[in-house]
C-alpha positions in Angstrom: 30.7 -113.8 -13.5 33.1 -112.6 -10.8 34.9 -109.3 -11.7 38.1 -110.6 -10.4 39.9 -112.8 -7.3 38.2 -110.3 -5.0 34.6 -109.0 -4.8 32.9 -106.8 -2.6 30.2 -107.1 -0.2 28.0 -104.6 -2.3 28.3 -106.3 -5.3 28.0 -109.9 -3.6 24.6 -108.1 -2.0 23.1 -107.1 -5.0 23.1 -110.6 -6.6 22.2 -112.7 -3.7 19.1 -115.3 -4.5 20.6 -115.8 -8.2 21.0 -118.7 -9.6 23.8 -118.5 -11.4 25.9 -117.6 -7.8 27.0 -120.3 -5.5 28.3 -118.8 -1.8 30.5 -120.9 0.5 31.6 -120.0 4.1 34.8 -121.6 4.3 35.2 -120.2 8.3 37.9 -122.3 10.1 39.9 -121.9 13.4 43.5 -122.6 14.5 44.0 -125.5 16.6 43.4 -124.8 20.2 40.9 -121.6 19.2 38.4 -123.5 20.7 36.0 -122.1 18.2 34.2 -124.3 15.4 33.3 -123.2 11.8 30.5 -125.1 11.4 29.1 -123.4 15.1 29.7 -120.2 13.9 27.8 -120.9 10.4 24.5 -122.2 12.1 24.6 -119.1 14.6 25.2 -116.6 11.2 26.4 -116.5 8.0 25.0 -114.9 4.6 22.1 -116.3 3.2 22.5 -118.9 0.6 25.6 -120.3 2.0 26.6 -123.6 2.4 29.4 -124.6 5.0 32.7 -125.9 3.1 34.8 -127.9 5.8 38.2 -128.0 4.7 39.2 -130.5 7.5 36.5 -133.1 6.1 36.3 -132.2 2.5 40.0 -133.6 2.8 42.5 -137.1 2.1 41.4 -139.1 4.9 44.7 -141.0 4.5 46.9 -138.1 4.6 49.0 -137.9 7.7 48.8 -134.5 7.2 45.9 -132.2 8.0 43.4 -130.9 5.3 45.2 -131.6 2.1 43.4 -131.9 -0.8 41.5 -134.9 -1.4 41.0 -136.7 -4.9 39.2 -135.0 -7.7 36.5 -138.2 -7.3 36.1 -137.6 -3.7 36.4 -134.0 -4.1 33.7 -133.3 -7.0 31.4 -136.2 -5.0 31.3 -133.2 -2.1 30.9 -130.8 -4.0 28.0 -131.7 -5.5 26.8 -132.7 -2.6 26.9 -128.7 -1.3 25.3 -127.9 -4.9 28.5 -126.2 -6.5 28.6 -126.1 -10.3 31.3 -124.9 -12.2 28.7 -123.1 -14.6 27.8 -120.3 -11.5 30.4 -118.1 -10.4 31.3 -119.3 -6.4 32.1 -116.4 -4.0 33.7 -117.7 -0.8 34.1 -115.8 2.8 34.8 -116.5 6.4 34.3 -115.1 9.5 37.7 -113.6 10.6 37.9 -111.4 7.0 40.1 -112.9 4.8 41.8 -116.1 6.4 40.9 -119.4 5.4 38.4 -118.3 2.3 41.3 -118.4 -0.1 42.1 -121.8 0.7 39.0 -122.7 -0.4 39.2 -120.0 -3.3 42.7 -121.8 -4.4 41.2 -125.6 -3.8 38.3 -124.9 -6.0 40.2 -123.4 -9.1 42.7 -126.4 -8.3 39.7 -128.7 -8.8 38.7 -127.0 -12.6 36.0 -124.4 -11.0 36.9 -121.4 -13.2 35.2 -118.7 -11.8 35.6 -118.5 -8.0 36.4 -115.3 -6.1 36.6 -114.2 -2.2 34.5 -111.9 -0.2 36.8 -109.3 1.1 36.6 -108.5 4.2 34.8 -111.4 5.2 31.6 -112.2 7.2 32.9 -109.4 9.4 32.6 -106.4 6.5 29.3 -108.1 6.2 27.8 -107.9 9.5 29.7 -104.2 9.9 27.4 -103.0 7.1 24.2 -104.3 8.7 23.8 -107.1 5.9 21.4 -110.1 6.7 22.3 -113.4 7.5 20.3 -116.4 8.3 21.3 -119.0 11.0 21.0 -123.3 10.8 22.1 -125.6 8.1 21.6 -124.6 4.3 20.2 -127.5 2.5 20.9 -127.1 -1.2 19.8 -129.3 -3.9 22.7 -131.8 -5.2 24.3 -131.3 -8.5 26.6 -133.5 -10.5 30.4 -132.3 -10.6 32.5 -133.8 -13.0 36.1 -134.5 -11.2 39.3 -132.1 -12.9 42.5 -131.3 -11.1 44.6 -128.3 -12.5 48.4 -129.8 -11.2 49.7 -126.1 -11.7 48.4 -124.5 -8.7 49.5 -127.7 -6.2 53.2 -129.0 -5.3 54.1 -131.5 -3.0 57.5 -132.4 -1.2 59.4 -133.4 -4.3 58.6 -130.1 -5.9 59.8 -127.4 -3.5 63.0 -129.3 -3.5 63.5 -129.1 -7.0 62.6 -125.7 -6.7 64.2 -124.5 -4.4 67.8 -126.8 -5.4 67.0 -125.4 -9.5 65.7 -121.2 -8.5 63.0 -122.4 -11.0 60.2 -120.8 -8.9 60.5 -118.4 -5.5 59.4 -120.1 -2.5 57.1 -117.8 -0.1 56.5 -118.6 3.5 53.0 -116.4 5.1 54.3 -117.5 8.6 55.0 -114.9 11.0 58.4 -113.2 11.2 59.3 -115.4 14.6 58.1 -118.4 13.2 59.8 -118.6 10.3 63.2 -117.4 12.0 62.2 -120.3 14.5 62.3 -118.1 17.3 59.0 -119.0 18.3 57.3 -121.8 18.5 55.2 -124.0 15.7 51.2 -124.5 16.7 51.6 -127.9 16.1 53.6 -130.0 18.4 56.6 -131.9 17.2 58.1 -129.4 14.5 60.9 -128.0 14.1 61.4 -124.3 13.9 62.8 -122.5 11.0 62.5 -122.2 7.4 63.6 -123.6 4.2 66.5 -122.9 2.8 65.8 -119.8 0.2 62.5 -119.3 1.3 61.8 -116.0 1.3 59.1 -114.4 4.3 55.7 -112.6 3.7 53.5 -112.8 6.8 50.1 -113.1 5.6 48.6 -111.0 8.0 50.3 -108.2 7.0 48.7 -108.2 4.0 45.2 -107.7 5.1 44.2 -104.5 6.7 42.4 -104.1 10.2 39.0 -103.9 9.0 39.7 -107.5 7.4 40.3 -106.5 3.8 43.2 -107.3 1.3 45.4 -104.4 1.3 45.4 -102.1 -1.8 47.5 -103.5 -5.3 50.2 -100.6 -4.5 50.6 -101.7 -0.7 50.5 -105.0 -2.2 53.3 -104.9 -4.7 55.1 -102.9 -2.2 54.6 -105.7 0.3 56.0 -108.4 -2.4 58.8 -106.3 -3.4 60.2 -106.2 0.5 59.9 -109.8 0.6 62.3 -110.1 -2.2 60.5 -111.6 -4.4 60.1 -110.8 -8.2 56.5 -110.6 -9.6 58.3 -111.9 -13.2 58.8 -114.7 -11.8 56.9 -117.9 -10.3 56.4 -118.4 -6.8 55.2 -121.2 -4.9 53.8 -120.1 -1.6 53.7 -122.0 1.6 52.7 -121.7 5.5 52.2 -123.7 8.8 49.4 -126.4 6.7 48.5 -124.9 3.6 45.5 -122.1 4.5 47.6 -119.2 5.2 49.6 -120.1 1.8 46.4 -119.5 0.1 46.0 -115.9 0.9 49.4 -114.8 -0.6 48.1 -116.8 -3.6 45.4 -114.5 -3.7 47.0 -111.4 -3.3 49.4 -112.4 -6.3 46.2 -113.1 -8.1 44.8 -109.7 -7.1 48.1 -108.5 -8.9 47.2 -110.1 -11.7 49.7 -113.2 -11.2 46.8 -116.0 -10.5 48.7 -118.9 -11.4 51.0 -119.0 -7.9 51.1 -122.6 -6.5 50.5 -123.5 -3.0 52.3 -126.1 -1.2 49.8 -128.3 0.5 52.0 -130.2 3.2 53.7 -127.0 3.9 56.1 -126.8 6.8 53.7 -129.4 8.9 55.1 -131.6 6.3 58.7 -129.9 5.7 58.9 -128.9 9.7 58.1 -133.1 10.8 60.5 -134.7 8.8 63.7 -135.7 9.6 65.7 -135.4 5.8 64.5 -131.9 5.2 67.2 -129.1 5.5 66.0 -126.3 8.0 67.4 -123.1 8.8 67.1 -120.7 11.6 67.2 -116.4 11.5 
């Protein structure tokens, strides 16, 4: 079992080979990175793990990218990378702590209850001198049963209510300029701005330069200049959902692990033409 929402690379190395431990890389890249997970898994990643790829493993008829797929579709690809919801699932990518908690928060939203993140990442992992094994991990099937826990996802609908009722805080992780919309979106054809009420936590700021989460004090600190009350719910949101998932975490790592992510997120709120934005 997982000792919380984050674990370290010394404990994750002194249980590798078990087999009640499942380890995903969940490594993915910005449009125009012109980098690939799945390259950067065969060349290295930790032994054991299997490549989760959040762009397949995803609603092929959403309009929008990666959003969660159904819990059929979802527990048939899971089984086929040999996760279980009996072993405790530790999940990592290459940057340090990025788009792992997407994967952390789409697992516990698909009824895995024991599912944390590697902080610091395949970085930490390599700084230490840890091995790693290169090619395709080929793990034996399992049979996953679908679930869905509704909680931790809202769509469209519900950040409106939310944010017309104050029933929940709305949390943007999009940088400062972004979310002011004086720069511009990745993604072409959206506007710039925010939601009305949404409040601003860049998730980057959050994680410290060797790729770790920042400390619970830095943390709360970090929430409490956002304005946002830890009493409260929140319902966090980005540029397409990954970035979300990482304030999600930290909230977690705070003890708070029932914070919802908004899947479409502003590549949904940002492309339409009936949604209110606001700019500064």
């Amino acid at each position: 079992m997982t000792p919380g929402p984050l674990v370290s690379t010394a404990w994750l190395a002194e249980r590798l080979g078990r087999p009640d431990l499942r380890i995903v890389d969940a490594t993915w890249f910005m449009p125009g990175d012109g980098r690939s997970g799945i390259g950067e898994h065969r060349r290295a990643h930790i032994p054991g793990a299997v490549f989760f790829d959040i762009d397949a493993v995803a609603d092929p008829a959403a309009a929008l990218p990666h959003m969660l797929p159904t819990p059929g579709a979802f527990a048939e690809a899971a089984g086929r990378l040999g996760l279980s919801r009996q072993a405790a699932t530790v999940v990592y990518d290459g940057q340090g702590i990025f788009s792992a908690p997407r994967v952390w928060w789409t697992l516990r939203a698909m009824g895995f209850p024991d599912v944390a993140v590697l902080d610091g990442g395949l970085q930490a992992w390599l700084a230490e001198g840890r091995p790693v094994a290169a090619g395709d991990a080929v793990p034996p099937p399992a049979t996953v049963t679908p679930a869905f826990d509704a909680g931790l996802v809202r769509n469209l609908g519900d950040v409106q209510a939310v944010l017309a009722s104050g029933a929940a805080q709305v949390l943007d992780a999009r940088p400062a300029a972004r979310f002011r919309g004086e720069a511009p979106e990745p993604r072409a054809g959206l506007r710039g701005g925010h939601m009305p009420g949404a409040c601003n936590l860049p998730f980057a700021s959050l994680i410290g330069e060797d790729g770790r989460m920042q400390g619970k004090a830095e943390l709360a600190a970090a929430f409490a200049g956002a304005g946002i009350d830890l009493g409260k719910p929140v319902v966090t949101t980005c540029g397409s959902g990954v970035s979300a998932a990482v304030l999600a975490l930290a909230l977690a790592v705070l003890g708070h692990d029932r914070a919802a992510v908004y899947d479409g997120s502003w590549t949904e709120w940002g492309g339409r033409a009936d949604t209110a934005v606001v700019t500064g």
